[in-house]
MIRO-193948 format. One record per atom (N, C-alpha, C): x, y, z. Coordinates in steps of 0.1 Angstrom, whole numbers, plus 5000, padded with zeros to 4 digits. Layout:
REM residues N
XYZ
...
END
This chain:
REM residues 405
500849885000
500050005000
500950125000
500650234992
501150344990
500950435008
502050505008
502550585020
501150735019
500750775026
499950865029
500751025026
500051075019
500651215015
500951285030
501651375036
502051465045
503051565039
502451705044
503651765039
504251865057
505451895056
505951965065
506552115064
505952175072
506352315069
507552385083
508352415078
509652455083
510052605087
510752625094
511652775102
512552745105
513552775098
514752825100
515752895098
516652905107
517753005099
517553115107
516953145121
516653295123
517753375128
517953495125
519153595132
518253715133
518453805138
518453955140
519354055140
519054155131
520154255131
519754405126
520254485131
519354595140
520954735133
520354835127
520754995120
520855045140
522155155131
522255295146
522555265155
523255105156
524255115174
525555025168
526755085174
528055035173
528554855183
527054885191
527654785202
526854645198
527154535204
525754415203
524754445213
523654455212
522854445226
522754345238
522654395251
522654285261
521754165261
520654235257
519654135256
519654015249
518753875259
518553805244
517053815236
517153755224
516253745220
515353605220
514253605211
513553465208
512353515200
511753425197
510453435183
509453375192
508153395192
506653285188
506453265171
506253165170
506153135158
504553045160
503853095148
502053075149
501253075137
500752945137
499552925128
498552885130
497552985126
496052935132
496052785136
494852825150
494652715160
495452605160
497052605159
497852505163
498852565175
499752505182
500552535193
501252625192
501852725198
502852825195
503852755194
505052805188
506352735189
507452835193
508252805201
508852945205
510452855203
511152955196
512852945196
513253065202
515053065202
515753155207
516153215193
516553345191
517253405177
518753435183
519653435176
520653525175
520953635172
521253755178
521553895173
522453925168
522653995153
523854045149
523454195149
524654265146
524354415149
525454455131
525454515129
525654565116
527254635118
528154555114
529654605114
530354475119
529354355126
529954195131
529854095121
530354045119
529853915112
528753825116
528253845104
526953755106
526853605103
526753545117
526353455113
525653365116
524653345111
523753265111
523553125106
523253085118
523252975121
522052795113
523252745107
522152675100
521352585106
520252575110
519452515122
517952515118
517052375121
515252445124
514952495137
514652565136
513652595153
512152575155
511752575141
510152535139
509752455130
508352345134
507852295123
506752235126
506052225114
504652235117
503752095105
503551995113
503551855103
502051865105
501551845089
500451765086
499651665075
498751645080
497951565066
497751645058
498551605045
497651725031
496451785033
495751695032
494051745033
494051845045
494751775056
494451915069
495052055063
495951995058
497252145051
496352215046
495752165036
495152255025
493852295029
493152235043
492052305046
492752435054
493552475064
494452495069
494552655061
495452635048
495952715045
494352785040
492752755032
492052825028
491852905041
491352895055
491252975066
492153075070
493553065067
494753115077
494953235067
495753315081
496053435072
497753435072
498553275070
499553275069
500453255084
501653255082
502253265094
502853315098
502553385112
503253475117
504053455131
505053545126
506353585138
506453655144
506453635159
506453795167
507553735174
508353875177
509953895180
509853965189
510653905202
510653975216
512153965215
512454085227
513454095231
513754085249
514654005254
514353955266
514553795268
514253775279
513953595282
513153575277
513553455272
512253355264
511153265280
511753275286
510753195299
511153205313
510253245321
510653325334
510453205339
511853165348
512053065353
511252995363
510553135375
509453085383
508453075377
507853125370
506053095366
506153105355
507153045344
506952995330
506753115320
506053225324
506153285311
507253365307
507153445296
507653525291
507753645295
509253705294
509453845301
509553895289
509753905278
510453965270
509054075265
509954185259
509954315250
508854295237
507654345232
507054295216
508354395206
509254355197
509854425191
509354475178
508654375171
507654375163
506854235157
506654205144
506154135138
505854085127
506553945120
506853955107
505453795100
504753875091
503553755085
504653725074
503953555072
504853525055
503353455051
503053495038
501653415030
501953305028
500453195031
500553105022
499653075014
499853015006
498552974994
498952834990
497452774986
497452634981
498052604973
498652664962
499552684951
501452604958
501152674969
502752664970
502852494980
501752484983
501352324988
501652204974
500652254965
500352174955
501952134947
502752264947
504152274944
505052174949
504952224965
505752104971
504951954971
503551924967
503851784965
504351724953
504151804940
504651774929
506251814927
507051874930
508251904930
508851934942
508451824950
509351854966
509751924972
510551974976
510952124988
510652244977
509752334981
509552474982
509852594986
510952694985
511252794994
510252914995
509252905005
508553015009
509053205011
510053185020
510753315019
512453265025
512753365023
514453315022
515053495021
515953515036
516553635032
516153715049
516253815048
515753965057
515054035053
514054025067
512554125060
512454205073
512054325073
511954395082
510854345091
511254395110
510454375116
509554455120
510454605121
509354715126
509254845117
508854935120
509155035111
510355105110
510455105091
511755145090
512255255094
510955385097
511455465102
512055535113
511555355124
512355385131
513455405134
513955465149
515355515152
516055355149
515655285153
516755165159
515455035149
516055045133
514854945127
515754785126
514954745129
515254555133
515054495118
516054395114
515654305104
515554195109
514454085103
514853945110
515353845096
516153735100
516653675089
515953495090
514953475081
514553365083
514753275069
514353135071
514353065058
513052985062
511653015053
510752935051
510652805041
510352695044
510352655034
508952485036
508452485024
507352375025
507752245019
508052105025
507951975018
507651885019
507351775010
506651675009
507151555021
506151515031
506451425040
505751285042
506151215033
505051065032
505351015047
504450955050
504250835059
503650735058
504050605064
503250515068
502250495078
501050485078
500050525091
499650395093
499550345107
499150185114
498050215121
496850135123
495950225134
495750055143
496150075157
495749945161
494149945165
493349845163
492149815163
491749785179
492349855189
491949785200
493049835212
492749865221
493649865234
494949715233
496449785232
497449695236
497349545237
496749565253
496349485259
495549355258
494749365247
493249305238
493849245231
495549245226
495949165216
495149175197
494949295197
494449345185
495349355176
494249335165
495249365151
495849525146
496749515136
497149635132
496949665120
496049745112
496049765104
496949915095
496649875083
497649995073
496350105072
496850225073
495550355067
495750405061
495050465048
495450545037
494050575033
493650735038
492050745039
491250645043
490450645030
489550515035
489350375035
491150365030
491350205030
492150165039
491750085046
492050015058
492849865050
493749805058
494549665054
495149615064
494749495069
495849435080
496749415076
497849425087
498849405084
500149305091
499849345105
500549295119
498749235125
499349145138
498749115146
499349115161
498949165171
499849175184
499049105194
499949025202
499948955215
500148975222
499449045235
500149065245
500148915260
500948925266
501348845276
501748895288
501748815295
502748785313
504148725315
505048725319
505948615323
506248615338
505748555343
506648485353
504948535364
504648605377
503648605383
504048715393
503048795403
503248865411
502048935416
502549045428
501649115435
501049235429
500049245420
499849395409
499649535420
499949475431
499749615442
501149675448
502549565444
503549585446
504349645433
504049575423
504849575413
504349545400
504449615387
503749545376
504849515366
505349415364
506249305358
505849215346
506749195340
506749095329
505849095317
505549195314
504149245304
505649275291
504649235280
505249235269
504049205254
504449215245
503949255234
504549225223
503949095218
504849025206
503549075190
505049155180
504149155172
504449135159
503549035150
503348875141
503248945128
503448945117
502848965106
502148865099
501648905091
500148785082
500748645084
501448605084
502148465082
502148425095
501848485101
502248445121
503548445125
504548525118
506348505120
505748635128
506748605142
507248765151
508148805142
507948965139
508849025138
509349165145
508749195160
508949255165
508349225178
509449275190
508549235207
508949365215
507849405222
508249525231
508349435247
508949395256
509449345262
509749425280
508749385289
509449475299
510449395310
511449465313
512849455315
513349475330
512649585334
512749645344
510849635352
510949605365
509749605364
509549745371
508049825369
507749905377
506749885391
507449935399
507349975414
507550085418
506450135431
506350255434
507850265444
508250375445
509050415452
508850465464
509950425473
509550465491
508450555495
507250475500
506350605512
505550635499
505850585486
504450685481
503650565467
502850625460
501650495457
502350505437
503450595432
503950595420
505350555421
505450535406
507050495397
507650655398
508750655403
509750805401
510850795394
511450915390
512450925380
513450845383
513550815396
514750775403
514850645396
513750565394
514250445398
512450365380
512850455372
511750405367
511250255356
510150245354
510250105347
511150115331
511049955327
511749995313
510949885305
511349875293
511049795286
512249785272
512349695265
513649675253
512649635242
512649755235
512449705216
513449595214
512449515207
513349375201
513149365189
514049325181
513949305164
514349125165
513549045152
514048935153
516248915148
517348875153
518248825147
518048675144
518948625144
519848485138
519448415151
518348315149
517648285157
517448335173
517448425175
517048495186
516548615185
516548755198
516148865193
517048945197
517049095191
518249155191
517649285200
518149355205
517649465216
517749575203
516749665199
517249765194
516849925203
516049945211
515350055218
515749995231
515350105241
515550115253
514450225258
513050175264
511950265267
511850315281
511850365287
512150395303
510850515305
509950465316
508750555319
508850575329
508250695343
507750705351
506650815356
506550825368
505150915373
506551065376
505451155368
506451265373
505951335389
507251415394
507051425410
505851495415
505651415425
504551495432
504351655438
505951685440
506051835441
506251905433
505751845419
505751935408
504252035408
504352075399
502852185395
501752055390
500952145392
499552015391
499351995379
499852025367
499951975353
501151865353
501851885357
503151785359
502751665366
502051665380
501751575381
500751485374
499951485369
499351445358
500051365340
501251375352
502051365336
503351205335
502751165322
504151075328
505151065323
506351075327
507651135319
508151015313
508450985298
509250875292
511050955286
511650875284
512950855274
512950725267
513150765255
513450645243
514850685241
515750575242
517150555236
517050455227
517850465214
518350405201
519550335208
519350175207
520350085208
521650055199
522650115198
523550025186
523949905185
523949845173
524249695167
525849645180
525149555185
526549505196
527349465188
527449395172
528649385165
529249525162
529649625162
529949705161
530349855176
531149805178
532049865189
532450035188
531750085203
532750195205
531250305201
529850205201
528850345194
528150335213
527750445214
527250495225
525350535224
524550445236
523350465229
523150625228
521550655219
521850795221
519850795220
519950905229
518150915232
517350985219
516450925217
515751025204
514951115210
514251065221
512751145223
512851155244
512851225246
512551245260
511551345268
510551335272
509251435266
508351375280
507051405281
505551355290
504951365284
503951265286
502651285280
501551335294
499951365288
499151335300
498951165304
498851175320
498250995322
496651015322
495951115317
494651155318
494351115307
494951205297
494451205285
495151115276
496051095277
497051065269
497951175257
498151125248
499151265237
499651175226
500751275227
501651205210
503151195216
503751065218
505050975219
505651065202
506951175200
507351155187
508151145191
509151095176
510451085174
510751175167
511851305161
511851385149
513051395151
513751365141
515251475138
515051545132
515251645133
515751775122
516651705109
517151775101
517651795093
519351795094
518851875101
520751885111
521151775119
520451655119
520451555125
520151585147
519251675145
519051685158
517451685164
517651645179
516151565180
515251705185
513951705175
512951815176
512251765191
511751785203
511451715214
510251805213
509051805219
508251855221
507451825234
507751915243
507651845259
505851925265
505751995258
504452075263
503352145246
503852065235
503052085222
503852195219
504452275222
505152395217
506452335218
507652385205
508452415203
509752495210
510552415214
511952485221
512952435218
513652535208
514652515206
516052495213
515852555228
517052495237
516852365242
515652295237
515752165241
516752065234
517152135225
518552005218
518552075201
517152155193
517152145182
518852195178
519752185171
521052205168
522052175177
521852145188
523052125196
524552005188
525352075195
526852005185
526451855190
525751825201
526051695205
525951575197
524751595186
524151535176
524651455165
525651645160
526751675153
527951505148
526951455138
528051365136
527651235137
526751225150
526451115152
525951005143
525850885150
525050755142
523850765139
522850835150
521450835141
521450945129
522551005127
522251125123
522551085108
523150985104
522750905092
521750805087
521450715100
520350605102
519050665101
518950805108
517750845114
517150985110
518251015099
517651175101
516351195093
515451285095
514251345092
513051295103
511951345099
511551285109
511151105107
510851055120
511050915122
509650885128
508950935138
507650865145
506650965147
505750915153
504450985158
503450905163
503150895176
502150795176
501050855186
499650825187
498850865197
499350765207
498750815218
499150745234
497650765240
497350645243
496150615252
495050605248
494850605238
493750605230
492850445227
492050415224
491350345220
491450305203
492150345196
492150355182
493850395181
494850425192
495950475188
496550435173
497150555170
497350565156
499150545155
500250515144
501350515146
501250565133
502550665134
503150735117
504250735119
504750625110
506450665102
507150695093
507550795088
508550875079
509150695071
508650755054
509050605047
510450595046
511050705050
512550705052
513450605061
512150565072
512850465087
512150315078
511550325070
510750165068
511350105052
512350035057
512749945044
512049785041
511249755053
511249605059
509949575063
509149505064
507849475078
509149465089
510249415092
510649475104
510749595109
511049715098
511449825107
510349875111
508449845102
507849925109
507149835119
507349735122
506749605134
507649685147
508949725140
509549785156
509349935162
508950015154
507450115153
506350115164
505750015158
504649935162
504949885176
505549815178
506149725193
506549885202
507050015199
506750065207
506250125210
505450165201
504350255201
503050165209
503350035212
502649955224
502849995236
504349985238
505050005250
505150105251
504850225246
504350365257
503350335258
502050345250
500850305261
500550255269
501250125269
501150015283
501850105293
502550225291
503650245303
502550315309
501750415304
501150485312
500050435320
500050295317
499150205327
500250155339
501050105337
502150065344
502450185350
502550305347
502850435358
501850445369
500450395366
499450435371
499650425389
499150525393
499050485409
498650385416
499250305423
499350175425
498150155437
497350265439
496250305448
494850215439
495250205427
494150215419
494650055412
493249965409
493549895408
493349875388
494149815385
494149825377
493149725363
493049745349
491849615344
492549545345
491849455343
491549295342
492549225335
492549275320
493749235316
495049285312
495249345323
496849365328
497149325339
496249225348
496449155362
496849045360
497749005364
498248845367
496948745368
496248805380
495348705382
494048705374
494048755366
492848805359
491448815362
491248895375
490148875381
489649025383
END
């Protein structure tokens, strides 16, 4: 089955640089970046001042993924996307918001035309260059330096037919055609107290032939920590993506969940914090694992588990639906790395907690029914975790109990 159209709309490149002062300013800066009724995205900018060398930095700080069809309903309503540029801290360390300065504000149009472009002839440059922020007249007039650009993002979409747990099938989506594809098992090993500890849960998942070709596996079991009824960072559950090898299975992920702290803010607590780390091939010596995604979801509601690298080979994290670029977007650490050939563009997406959860993979990560079975297998094992985080006060269904009662 053919990969589902998605296209991705991009920001990058931003600098500022500012007429009438000999010095750099103390301040820093940063952007909101906004498109009708979706999340704000907020990065940091760079300031240049006019007589320094400019340089601007090649990096995304924003991006904004959809379904064609949403794109293009999207773009008939919107009046495009706009930038507003502060000057100041980007987030006030005690109560989260923003101190900063309005400096001004920069719109870039879009039209269905430059959609339709990028799906027929792939990357599209929207704007590219320095456009003024405020009036030129003013004393002290600001440029901002951005690079827009629109392109084509296929994915594979899986929708499982059923809670984890239920051992439901997986089907392929592409609008209105549905196709099985995988089938998932879930299981117990070994036996225990579900009021002490929730252990040995795992998730083997089959394609049409009944061959495993992928198992989400837990590893570590979760238990609440001293004096209180949740899993803590300290000490949290895990589970290992498994791929089939040479008669056995080979670890390729490393899933680690917990209940975030109780003396956090009352959205936090409500939240449960995961890390995903990328395993390297144990024949090959000297690679160091390296995390793709480290983020919360709600344990209420549930959310979206992603994976994204940038371009630069650096992981887009999205910890609160908005965009922050001192979360890692460009950092040198990336710089070079193994996923950053294996993995770059974006890589996952999946709903969390859902009754219908959905999984999307960039056809970039899927050469195989392996690579997207191991997708699949964890896009299980975050949902199971946020059962397994659950407060151990509360008892849990039926079929996630040992004793099944």
């Amino acid at each position: 089955m053919d990969p589902c159209p998605f296209v991705r709309l991009v920001v990058g490149n931003l600098a500022l640089k500012s007429s009438g002062s000999s010095n750099p300013p103390l301040t820093s800066c940063y952007c909101k970046i906004k498109l009708k009724n979706l999340a704000t995205q907020i990065a940091d900018v760079a300031y240049c001042v006019d007589g320094y060398v400019n340089q601007v930095t090649d990096q995304v700080q924003a991006c904004f993924n959809f379904k064609k069809s949403e794109f293009d309903k999207l773009i008939e309503k919107s009046n495009g996307l706009k930038i507003e540029v502060f000057s100041g801290r980007k987030r006030n360390p005690v109560c989260g918001f923003g101190s900063g300065k309005l400096i001004g504000v920069v719109s870039i149009g879009l039209d269905s035309k430059v959609i339709d472009d990028a799906g027929n002839r792939g990357l599209v440059v929207v704007q590219n260059g320095w456009v003024s922020v405020n009036d030129r007249s003013s004393k002290k007039p600001v440029q901002l330096h951005l690079n827009v650009w629109v392109e084509p993002d296929p994915r594979f979409v899986f929708e499982f037919d059923g809670e984890p747990e239920c051992s439901p099938q997986v089907f392929q989506v592409n609008g209105n055609i549905r196709q099985a594809v995988f089938t998932c098992k879930f299981g117990f090993r070994g036996s225990g107290d579900d009021r002490k500890e929730r252990k040995g849960w795992s998730v083997t998942i089959h394609d049409l032939s009944g061959s495993p070709v992928a198992m989400a596996s837990m590893v570590t079991p979760f238990v609440p920590s001293n004096g209180t009824n949740g899993v803590s960072k300290s000490n949290p559950g895990a589970w290992l993506i498994l791929r089939p090898g040479y008669n056995t299975w080979k670890p390729w992920g490393r899933l680690e969940a917990w209940r975030e702290s109780t003396h956090a803010s009352s959205r936090a607590r409500d939240s449960i914090g995961y890390r995903f780390e990328l395993l390297p091939d144990a024949a090959t010596p000297g690679l160091d694992p390296i995390t793709l995604s480290n983020s919360t979801i709600s344990s209420k509601h549930g959310g979206k588990f992603t994976i994204d690298i940038g371009n630069g080979g650096s992981p887009m994290t999205t910890p609160t639906g908005s965009f922050d670029s001192g979360s890692g977007c460009g950092s040198d650490i990336w710089s070079g790395s193994w996923t950053h050939v294996m993995y770059q563009g974006f890589v996952m997406s999946s709903k969390v907690a859902g009754s219908k959860a959905e999984v999307e993979i960039g056809v970039q990560q899927v050469t195989c029914t392996e690579d997207a079975a191991a997708f699949v297998a964890l896009a299980a094992a975050v949902d199971l975790s946020v059962d397994a985080c659950q407060s151990f006060s509360k008892k849990l269904r039926k079929e996630l109990r040992h004793d099944g009662e």
